[in-house]
C-alpha positions in Angstrom: 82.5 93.2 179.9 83.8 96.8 180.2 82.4 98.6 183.1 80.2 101.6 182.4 81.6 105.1 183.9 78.6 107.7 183.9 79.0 108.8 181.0 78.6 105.6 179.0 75.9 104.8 181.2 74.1 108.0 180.3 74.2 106.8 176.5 73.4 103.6 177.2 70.3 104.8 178.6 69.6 107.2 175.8 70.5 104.6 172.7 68.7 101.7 174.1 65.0 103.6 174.9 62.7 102.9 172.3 61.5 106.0 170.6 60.8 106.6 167.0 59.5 109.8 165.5 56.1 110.7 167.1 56.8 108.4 169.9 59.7 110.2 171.9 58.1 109.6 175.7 61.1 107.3 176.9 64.4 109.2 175.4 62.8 112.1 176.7 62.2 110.8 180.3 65.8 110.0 180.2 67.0 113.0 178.9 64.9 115.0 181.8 66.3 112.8 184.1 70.0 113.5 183.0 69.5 117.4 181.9 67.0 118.1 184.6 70.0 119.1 187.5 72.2 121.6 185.2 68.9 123.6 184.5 66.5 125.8 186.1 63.7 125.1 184.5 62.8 122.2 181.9 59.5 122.1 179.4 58.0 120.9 176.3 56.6 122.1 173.8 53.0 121.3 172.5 54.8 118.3 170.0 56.9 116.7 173.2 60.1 118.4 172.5 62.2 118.6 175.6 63.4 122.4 176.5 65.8 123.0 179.3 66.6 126.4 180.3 69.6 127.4 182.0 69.9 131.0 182.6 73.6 132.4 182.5 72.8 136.5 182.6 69.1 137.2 182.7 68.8 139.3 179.4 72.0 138.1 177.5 71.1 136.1 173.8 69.3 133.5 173.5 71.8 130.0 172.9 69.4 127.0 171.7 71.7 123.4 171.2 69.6 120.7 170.0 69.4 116.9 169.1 66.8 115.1 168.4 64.9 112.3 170.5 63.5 110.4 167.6 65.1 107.4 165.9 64.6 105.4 162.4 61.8 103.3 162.9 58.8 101.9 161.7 55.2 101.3 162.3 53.0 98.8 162.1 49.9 99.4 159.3 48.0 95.9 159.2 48.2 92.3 160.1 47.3 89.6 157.6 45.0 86.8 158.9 48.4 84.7 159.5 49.5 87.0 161.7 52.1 88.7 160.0 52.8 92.3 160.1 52.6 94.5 157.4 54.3 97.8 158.3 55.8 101.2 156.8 59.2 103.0 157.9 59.2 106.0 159.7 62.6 108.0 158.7 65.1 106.8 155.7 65.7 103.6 155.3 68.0 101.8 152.8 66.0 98.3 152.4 69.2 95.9 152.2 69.8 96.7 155.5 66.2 95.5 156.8 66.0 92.1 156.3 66.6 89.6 159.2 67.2 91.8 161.5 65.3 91.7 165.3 62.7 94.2 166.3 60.4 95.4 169.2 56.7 96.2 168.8 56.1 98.4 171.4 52.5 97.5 172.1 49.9 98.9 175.0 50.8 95.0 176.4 54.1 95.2 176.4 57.1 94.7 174.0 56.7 92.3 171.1 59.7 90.7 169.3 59.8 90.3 165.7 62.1 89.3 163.0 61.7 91.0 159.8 61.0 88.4 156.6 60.3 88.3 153.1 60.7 85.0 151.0 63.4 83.1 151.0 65.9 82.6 147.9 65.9 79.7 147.6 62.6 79.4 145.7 63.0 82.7 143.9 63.9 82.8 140.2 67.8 83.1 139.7 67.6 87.1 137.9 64.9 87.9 141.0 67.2 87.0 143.6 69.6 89.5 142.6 67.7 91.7 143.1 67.2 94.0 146.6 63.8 93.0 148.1 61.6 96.0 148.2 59.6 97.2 151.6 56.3 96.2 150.0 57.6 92.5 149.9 58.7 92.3 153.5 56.9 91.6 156.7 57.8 90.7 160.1 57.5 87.6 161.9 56.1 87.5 165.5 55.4 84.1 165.9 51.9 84.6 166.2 49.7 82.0 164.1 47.0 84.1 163.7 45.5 87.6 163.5 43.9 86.9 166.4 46.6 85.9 168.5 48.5 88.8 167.0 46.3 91.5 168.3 46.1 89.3 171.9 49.6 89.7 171.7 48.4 93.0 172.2 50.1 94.5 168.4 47.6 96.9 166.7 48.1 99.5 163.7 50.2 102.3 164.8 52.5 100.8 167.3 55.8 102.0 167.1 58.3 99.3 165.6 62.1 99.9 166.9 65.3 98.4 165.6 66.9 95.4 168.3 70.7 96.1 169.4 72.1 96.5 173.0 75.1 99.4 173.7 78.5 98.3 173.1 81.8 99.2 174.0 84.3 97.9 171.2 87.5 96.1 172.2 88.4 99.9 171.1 87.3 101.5 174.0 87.1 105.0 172.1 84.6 103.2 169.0 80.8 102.6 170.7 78.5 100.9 169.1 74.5 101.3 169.4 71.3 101.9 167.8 69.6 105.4 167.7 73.3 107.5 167.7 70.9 109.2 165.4 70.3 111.3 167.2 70.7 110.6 170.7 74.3 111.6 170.4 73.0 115.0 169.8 70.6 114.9 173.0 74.1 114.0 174.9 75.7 116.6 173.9 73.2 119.1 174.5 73.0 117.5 178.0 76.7 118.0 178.9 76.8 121.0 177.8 74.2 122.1 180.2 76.9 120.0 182.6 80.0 122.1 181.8 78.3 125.5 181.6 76.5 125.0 185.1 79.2 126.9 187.3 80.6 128.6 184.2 80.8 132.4 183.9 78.8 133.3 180.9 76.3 135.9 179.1 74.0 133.9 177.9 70.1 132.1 179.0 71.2 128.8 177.1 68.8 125.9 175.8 69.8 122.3 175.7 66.7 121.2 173.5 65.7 117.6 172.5 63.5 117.8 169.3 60.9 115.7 168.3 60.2 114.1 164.8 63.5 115.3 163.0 63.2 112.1 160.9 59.9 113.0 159.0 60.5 116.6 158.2 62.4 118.4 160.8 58.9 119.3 163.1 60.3 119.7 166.6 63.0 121.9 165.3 60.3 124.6 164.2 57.8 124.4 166.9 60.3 124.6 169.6 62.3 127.3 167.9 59.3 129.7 167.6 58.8 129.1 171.5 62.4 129.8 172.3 63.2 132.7 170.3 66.6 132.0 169.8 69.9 134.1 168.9 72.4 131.7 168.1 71.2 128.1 167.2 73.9 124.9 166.9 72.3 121.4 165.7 74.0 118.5 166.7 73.5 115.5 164.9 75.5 112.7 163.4 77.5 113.1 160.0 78.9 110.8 157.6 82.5 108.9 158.3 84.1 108.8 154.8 86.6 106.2 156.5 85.3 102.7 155.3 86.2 100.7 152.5 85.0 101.7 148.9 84.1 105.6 150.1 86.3 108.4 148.7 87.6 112.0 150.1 84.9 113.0 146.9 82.0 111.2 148.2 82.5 111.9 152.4 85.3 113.5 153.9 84.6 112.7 157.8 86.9 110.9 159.6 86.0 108.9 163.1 88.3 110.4 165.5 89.0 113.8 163.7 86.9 115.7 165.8 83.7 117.0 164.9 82.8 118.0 161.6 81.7 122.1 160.9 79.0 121.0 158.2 79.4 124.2 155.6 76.4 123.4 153.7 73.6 120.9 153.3 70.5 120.4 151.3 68.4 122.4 154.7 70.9 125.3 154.8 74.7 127.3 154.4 76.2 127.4 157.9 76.2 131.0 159.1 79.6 132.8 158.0 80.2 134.6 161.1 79.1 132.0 163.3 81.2 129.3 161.7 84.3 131.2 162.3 83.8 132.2 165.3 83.5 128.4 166.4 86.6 127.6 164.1 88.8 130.2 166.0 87.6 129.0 169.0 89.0 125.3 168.2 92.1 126.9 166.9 92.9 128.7 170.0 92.4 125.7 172.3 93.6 123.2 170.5 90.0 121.1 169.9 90.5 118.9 167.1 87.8 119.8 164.1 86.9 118.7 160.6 84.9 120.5 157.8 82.4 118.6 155.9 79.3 119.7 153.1 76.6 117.1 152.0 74.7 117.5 148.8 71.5 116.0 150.2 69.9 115.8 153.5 70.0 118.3 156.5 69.6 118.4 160.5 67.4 121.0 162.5 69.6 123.4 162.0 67.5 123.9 158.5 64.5 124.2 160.2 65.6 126.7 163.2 67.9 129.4 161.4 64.2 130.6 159.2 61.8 130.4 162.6 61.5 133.8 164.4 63.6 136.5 162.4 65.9 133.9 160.9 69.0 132.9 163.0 72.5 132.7 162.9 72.9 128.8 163.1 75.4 126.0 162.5 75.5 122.6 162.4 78.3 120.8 164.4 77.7 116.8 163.7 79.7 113.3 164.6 81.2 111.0 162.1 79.5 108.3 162.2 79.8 104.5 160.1 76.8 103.0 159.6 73.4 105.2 160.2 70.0 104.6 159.6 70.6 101.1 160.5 70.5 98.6 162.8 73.4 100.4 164.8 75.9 102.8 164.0 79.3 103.3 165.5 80.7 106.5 166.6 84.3 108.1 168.3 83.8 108.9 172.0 86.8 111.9 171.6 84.5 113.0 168.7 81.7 113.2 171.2 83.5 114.8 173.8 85.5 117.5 171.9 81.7 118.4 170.4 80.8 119.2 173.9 83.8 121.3 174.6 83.8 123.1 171.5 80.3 124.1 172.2 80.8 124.8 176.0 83.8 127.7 175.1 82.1 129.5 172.2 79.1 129.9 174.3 81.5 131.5 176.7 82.8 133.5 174.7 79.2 134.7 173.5 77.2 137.6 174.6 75.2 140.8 173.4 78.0 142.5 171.6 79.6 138.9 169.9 76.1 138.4 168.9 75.7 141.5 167.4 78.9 141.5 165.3 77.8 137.8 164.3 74.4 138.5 162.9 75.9 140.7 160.6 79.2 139.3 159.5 
């Protein structure tokens, strides 16, 4: 097994808690715990989301870098009188990737394992079973022969529901492989960014943030936003790696290991013009590998924080990554780390003037 510097232990830590949207406690308590010595101050807002404050020059702009805490999930809605769980998803979720896979109930009791089920083929008519099975048709299993021993179990409607998979390091040592990169990635960077800026000489009061409930609408993003008041925003998320089998340049241009990807427009937002080439010099001067990238459809909280306040210059820096809103998703470790550095020398480079000449580029 490969031993865990502390870097990979801190996103170990982060991937594995359990913590889908609306039920952020644990990623946040480990994102405190990791953030909490590069700031002077960390709060939350009135949803959970995790604000930590570090204060570069006392009135110099406002720099907010968030990821989110929640994951995909689901959630329980019923049980039948078998003991079966009915349950709902809580963020996107392509249903071919559901079925058979392991799952925690997190329950009042403790953690329940379950194993999610539909019927089985073999007794389906031959044009049904080419078919995808639809959410409404699947359950999951937690060996419980009754309602009754389900709810001892200690499951009731409105426990949170979280995909099974441990951190692993690839025989790759660069590709990592987790749940919940979606966005705990994000809540890395934002915490190492805190890391390299603590005895940095900078103009800024900067704000590694940790949103809540990104998956259902972007809600952490807005609430946490107005409280900050920022100048300059950067979401970090994950993006799409164009770099498997079957996918063309057209359809995902990403690359795992290209560096991280500038996203120039998605369905929440177009990256701010000035701000976007200010980061793109940036890389260019120092070398720090970079990729462009646009997505017809989806968005990050980016969307939701450059129209809170007086709208804000904003940008969304994300991480190529194979495999999201599933199971577990693999990611680049130089992708992760270049994000950070990228980051850490435009916010350097930042202050009232650069601001200024940003907002109206």
């Amino acid at each position: 097994m490969t031993q865990l510097d502390d870097s990979l232990k801190m996103l170990k830590e982060l991937t594995d808690a359990r913590g889908i949207a609306g039920n952020e406690r644990e990623p946040r308590e480990v994102m405190k715990k990791y953030i909490s010595p590069y700031a002077d101050e960390v709060v939350t807002d009135g949803l959970g989301s995790l604000i930590a404050k570090k204060t570069g020059k006392a009135d110099g702009p406002k720099i907010m870098v968030a990821g989110h805490l929640d994951e995909v999930g689901f959630m329980v809605t019923s049980i039948d009188d078998r003991g079966f769980v009915r349950f709902q998803t809580v963020g996107g979720w392509w249903p071919q990737v559901m079925l058979a896979q392991r799952v925690t109930i997190v329950t009042r009791k403790g953690d329940v394992t379950g194993i999610i089920g539909s019927k089985p083929p073999h007794i389906l008519p031959a044009d049904v079973r080419k078919k995808s099975v639809e959410l409404k048709d699947m359950f999951i299993d937690i060996g419980a022969a009754s309602k009754d021993e389900a709810v001892e179990f200690g499951v009731r409607p409105g426990d949170q529901i979280v995909p099974y998979f441990e951190f692993t390091v690839m025989k790759n040592e660069k590709m990592l492989l987790a749940k919940a990169w979606d966005n705990r990635i994000g809540c890395a960077i934002a915490i190492d960014v805190l890391k390299e800026l603590k005895d940095a000489d900078h103009q800024n009061i900067v704000y590694g943030v940790g949103t809540v409930q990104e998956e259902v609408g972007l809600r952490g993003a807005k609430t946490s936003a107005q409280m900050i008041k920022p100048d300059i925003a950067f979401g970090v998320d994950v993006g799409i790696a164009g770099d498997t089998p079957g996918i063309s340049e057209r359809e995902a241009l990403g690359k795992m290991g290209d560096g991280p990807q500038i996203i120039l427009y998605d369905a929440s937002m177009v990256s701010h013009k000035g701000l976007r080439d200010l980061v793109t010099d940036t890389a260019d001067e120092l070398g720090i590998p970079y990729q462009f990238d646009s997505l017809a459809g989806g968005g990050t909280d980016s969307g939701a924080i450059h129209v809170t306040h007086n709208g804000v210059p904003a940008l969304s820096i994300t991480i190529a990554t194979r495999y999201i809103h599933s199971h577990a998703a693999m990611l680049h470790r130089d992708d992760y780390e270049n994000a950070v550095k990228l980051i850490a020398e435009v916010i350097k480079r930042l202050d009232s003037e650069t601001v200024k000449k940003i907002t109206f580029d």
